[in-house]
C-alpha positions in Angstrom: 0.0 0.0 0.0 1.5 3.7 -1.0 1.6 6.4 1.5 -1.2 8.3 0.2 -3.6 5.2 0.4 -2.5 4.4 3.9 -3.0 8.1 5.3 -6.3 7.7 3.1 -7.6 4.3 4.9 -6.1 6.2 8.7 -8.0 9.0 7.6 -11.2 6.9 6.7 -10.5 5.2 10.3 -11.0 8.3 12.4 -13.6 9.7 10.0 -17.4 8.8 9.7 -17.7 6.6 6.5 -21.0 8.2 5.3 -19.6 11.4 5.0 -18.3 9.7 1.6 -20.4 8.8 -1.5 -20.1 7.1 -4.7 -20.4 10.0 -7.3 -19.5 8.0 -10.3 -18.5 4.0 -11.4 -16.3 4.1 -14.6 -15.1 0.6 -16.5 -11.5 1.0 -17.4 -7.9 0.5 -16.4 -6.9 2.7 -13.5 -5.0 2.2 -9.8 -7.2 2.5 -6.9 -5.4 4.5 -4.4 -4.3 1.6 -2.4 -1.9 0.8 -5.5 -3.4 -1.9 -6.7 -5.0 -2.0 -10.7 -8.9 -1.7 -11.2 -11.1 -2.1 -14.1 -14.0 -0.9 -12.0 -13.5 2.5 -11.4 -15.2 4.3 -8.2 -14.9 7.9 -8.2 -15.8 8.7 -4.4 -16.3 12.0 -2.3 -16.0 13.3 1.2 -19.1 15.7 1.1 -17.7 17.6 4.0 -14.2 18.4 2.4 -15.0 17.8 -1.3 -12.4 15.9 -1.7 -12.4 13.1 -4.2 -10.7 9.6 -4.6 -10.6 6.6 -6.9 -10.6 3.5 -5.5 -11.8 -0.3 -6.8 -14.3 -2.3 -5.8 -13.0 -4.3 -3.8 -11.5 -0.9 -1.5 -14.9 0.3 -2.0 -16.7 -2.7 -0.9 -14.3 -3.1 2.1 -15.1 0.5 3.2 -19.0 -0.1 2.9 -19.6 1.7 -0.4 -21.0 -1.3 -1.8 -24.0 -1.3 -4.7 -27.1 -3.0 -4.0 -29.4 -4.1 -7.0 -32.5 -5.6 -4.9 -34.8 -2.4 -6.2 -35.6 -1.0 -9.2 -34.8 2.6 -7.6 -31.2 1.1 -6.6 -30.8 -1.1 -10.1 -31.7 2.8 -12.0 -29.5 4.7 -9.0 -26.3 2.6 -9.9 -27.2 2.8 -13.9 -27.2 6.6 -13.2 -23.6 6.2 -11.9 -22.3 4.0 -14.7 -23.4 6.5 -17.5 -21.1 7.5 -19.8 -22.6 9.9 -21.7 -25.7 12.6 -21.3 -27.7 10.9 -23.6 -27.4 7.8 -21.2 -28.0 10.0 -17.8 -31.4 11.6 -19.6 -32.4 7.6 -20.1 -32.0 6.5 -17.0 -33.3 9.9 -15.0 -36.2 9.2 -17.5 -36.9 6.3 -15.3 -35.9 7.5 -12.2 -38.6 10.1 -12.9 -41.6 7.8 -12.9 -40.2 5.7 -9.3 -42.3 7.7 -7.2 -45.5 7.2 -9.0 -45.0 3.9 -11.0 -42.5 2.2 -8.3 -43.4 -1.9 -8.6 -45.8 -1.5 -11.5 -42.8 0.3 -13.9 -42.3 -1.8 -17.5 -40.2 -0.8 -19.6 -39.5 -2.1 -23.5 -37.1 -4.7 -24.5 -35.0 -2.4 -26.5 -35.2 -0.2 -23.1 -33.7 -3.3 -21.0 -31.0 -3.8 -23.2 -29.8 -0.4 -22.5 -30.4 -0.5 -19.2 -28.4 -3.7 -19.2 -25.4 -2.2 -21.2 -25.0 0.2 -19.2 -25.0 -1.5 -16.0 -23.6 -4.7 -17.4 -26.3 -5.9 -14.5 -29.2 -8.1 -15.9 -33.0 -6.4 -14.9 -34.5 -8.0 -13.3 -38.4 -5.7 -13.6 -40.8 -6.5 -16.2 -40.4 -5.4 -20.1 -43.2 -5.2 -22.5 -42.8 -5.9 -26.3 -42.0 -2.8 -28.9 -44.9 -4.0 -31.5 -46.2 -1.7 -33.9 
């Protein structure tokens, strides 16, 4: 472990973990600040300090950041995360928009899940409805 991760995971140690949040999950190569390489990228911040760090999953995991998929408000929270462009954000706050109203009765298309599923490389696990014309 390099310096800068262990004065990170003292630091973490003598702070409250929830004052961190995941503000974005990126797949590619990178080092988590413990030194070691990632492919999932966590992009996290202290929301007192507004300080930011990446760390893996594993890191994150270990710290108590990890993603839970048992919803369909946390399986569109983490897709909101993963998004790599606006286009994809605009999607998925599409359905984050109709939760409150729709919650365990939301379908969405086939086409729709496939996105949903690229993006989070998570299967859904809600209902679809076919795109027939």
């Amino acid at each position: 472990m390099n310096n800068k991760a262990h004065h990170f995971w003292n630091e973490l140690q003598d702070n409250n973990i929830t004052n961190w949040e995941i503000i974005s999950i990126k797949i590619g190569e990178n080092k988590c600040c413990c030194g070691t390489p990632i492919k999932n990228i966590y992009i996290i911040k202290n929301n007192l300090t507004n300080e930011e760090k990446i760390i893996g999953r594993f890191c994150a995991e270990k710290i108590g950041l990890k993603l839970s998929w048992k919803t369909k408000a946390d399986y569109l929270g983490n897709a909101f995360l993963m998004c790599r462009t606006q286009k994809e954000k605009e999607f998925v706050r599409s359905f984050q928009d109709k939760l409150p109203k729709w919650n365990q009765s939301l379908i969405i298309s086939k086409p729709q899940k496939k996105w949903l599923e690229d993006i989070t490389k998570h299967k859904w696990k809600g209902k679809t409805w076919s795109d027939t014309k």
